[in-house]
C-alpha positions as CSV (number, residue, x, y, z in Angstrom):
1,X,30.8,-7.4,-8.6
2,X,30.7,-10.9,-7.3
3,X,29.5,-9.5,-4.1
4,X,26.8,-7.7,-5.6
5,X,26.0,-10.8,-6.8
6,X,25.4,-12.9,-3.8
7,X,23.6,-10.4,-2.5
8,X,21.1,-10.3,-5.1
9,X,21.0,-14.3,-5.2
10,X,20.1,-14.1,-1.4
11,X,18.0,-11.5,-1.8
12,X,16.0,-13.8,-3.7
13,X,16.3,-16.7,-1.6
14,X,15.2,-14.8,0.8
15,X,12.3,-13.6,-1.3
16,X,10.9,-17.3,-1.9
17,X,11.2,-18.4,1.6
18,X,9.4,-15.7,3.1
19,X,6.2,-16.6,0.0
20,X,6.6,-20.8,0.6
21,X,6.1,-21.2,4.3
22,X,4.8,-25.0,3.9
23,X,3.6,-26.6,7.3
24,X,3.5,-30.0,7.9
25,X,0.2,-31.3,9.7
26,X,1.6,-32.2,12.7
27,X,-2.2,-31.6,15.3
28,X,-1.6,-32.8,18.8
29,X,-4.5,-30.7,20.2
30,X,-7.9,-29.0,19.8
31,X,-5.5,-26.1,18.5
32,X,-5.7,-28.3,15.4
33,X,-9.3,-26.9,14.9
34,X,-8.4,-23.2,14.9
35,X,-5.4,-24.3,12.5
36,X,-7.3,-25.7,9.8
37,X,-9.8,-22.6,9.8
38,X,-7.0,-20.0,9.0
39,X,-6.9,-22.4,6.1
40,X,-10.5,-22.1,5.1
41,X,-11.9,-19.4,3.0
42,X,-12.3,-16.8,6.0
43,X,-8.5,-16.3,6.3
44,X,-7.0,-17.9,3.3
45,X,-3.3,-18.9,5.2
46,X,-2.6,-19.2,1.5
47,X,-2.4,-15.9,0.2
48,X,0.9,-16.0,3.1
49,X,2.5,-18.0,1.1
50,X,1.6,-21.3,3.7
51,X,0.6,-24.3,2.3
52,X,-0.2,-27.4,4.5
53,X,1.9,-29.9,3.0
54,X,2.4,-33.7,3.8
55,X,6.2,-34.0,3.6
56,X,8.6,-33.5,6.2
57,X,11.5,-33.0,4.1
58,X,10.3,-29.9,2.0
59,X,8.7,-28.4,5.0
60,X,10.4,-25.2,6.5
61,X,8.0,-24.2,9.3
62,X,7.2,-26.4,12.0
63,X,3.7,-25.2,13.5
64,X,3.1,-27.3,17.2
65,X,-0.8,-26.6,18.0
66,X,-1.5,-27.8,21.5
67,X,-0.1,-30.0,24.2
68,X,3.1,-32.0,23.5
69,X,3.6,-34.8,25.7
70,X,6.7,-36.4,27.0
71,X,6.1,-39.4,24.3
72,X,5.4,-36.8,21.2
73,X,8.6,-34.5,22.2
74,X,10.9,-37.3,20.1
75,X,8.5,-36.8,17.1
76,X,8.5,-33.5,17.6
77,X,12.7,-33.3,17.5
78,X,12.5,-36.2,14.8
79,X,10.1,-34.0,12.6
80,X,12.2,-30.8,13.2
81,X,15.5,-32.4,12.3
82,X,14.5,-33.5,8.9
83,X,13.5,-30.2,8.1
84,X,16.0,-28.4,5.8
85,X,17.2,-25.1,6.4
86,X,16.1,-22.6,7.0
87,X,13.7,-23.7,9.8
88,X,10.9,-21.8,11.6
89,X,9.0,-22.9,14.4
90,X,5.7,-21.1,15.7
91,X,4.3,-22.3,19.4
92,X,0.5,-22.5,19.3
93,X,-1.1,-22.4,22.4
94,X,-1.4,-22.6,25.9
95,X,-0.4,-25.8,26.1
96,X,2.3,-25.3,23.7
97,X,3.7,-22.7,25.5
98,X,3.9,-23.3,29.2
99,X,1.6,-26.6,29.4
100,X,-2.1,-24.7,29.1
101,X,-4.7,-26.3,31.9
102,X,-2.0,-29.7,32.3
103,X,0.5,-27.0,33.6
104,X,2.6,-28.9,36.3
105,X,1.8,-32.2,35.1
106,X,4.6,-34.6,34.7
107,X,4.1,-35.4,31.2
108,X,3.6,-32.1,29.5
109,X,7.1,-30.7,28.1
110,X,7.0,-26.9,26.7
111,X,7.4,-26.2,22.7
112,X,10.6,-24.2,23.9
113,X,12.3,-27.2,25.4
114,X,11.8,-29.5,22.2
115,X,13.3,-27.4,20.1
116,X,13.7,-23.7,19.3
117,X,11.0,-21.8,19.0
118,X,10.8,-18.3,16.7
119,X,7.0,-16.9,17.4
120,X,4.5,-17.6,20.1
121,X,0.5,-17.1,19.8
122,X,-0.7,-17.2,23.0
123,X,-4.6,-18.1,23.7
124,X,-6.4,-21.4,24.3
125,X,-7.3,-21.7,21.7
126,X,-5.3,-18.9,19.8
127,X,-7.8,-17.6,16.9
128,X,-6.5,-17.7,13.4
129,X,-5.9,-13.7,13.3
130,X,-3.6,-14.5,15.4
131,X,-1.8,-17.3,13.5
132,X,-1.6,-15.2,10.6
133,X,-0.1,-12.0,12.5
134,X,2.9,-15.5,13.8
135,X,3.0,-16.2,10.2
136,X,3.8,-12.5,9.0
137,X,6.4,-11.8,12.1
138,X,8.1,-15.2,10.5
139,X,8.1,-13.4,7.3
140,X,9.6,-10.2,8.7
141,X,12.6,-12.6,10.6
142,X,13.0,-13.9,7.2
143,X,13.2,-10.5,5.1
144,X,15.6,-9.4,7.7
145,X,18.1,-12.1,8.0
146,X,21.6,-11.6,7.3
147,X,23.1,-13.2,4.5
C-alpha cells in the first residue's frame, strides 16, 4: 500500500514538473531574439507549461541561447547551481553548442562544458519550432524518469 502510494505521489510530481518548465531570462546572444518569439503569440511557449520567470531559485530549466564566454561560464554554473531539483538544461545554438562562427576562439567555452546539458537545438539561429520540439523532448525525460 505505502508503495502504491509513493508512486502515485511521484507520479504527480512528475506531472507538475513536466506543465511548469519556468526559464530564467538568461540572453547572451542574438539567439535571445528567436527566444522571445516562441513566446509571442505565433508559438505560445506557454501552452508548454514554460513561463519566462525572473527568479533563479524557482527556475527548473536553464535555457543558454548563444555564445557563452569564458567570463559568463561562472554565471552560467552560479545560475545553474541555485536551481533546485530537478534541473533541465536546453543548449541553444551554434554557439552554444560547439562555439557557432567564434569556433576555435580562446574565449568561447561549450554549453556542455559549463554544465550538463539535456537537449540540444542546433541552427544559428535555431527557429522557435524547434525550441518547442527541446521543450517537449524535456517533457518526455521528465514523464519517463524513474522514481
Amino acid at each position: 500500500m505505502r508503495g502504491a502510494i509513493s508512486q502515485a505521489v511521484s507520479r504527480v510530481a512528475r506531472w507538475g514538473t513536466k506543465w511548469s518548465l519556468w526559464p530564467p531570462h538568461l540572453v547572451t546572444a542574438c539567439c535571445g531574439v528567436e527566444f522571445a518569439h516562441t513566446f509571442g503569440p505565433a508559438y505560445d511557449a506557454e501552452r508548454f507549461g514554460m513561463l519566462p520567470i525572473g527568479s533563479l531559485r524557482q527556475s527548473n530549466i536553464l535555457i543558454l541561447e548563444g555564445t557563452i564566454t569564458l567570463k559568463m561560464a561562472k554565471f552560467v554554473k552560479y545560475i545553474y547551481d541555485q536551481m533546485p531539483e530537478p534541473k533541465y538544461v536546453i543548449a541553444m545554438g551554434a554557439c552554444a553548442i560547439k562555439g557557432g562562427v567564434f569556433y576555435g576562439s580562446y574565449h568561447m567555452v561549450p554549453a556542455s562544458k559549463v554544465v550538463p546539458v539535456n537537449v540540444y537545438v542546433s541552427g544559428c539561429p535555431p527557429t522557435p519550432e524547434a525550441v518547442l520540439k527541446a521543450v517537449e523532448k524535456i517533457q518526455k525525460q521528465i514523464y519517463h524518469a524513474e522514481s
